[in-house]
C-alpha positions as CSV (number, residue, x, y, z in Angstrom):
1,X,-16.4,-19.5,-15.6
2,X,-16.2,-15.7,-15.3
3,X,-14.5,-13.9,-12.3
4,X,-14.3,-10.1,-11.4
5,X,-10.8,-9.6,-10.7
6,X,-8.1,-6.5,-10.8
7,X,-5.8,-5.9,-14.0
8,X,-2.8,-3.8,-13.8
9,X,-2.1,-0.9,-15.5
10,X,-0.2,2.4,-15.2
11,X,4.0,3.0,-15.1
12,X,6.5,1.1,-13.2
13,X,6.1,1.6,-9.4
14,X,3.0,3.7,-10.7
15,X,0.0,1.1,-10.7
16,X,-3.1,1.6,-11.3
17,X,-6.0,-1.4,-11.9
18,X,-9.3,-1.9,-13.4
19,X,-11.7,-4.0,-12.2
20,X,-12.6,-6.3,-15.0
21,X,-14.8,-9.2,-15.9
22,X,-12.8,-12.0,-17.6
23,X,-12.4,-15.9,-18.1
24,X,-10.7,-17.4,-14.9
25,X,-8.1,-19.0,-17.3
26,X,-7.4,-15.7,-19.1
27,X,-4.4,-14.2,-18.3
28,X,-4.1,-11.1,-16.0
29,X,-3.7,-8.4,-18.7
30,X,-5.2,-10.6,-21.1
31,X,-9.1,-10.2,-22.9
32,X,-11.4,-9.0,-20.3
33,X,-15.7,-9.3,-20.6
34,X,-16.3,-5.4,-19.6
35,X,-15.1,-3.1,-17.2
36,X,-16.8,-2.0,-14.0
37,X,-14.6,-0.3,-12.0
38,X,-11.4,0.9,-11.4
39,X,-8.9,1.2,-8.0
40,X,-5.6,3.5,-7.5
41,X,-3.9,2.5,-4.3
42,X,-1.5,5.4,-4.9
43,X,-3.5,8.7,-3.5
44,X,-4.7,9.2,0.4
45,X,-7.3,7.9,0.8
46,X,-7.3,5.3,-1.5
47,X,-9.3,5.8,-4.5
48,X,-12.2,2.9,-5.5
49,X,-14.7,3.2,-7.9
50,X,-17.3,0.5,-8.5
51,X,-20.4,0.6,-11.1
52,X,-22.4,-1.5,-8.4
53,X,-25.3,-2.3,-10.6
54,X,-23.1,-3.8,-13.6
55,X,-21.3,-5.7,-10.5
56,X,-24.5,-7.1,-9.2
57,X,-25.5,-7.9,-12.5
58,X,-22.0,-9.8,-12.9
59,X,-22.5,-11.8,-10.0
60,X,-26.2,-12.6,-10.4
61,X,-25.1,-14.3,-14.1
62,X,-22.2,-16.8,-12.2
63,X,-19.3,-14.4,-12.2
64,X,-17.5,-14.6,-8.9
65,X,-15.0,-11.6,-7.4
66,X,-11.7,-12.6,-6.5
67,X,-10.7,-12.1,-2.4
68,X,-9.0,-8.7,-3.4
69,X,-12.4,-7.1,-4.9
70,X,-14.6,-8.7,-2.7
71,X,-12.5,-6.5,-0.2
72,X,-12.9,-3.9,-2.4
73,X,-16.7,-3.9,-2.6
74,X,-17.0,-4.0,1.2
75,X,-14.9,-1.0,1.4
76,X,-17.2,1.1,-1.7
77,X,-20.1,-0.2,-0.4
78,X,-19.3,1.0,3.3
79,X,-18.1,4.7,1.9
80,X,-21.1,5.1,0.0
């Protein structure tokens, strides 16, 4: 089962994520499907960028976004 979930990157007490597409079992560093996105809590305001289609396109073949990009998405689709 595929999910869209967040993978840590960046320096310690620096991260940074990607929003990938990966195996549920996979671990969170681990392989990942493709990327679509990427979030950096860091600046003010927070900064969130999405490819929207290639997340639809995820979601309409099974893959399902874990509770923190689901947030996420609300919060990209509402600034755009």
């Amino acid at each position: 089962m595929l999910r869209i979930r967040l993978t840590r990157k960046g320096q310690k007490k620096r991260p940074f994520y990607r929003v990938v597409v990966t195996e549920k079992d996979a671990p969170r560093d681990g392989r990942f499907v493709e990327i679509v996105g990427h979030y950096n809590p860091l600046p003010d305001p927070v900064e969130i960028k999405l490819d929207m289609e290639r997340v639809q396109y995820w979601i309409s073949k099974g893959a399902k976004p874990s509770d923190t990009v689901k947030g996420l998405i609300d919060k990209a689709t509402a600034s755009s």
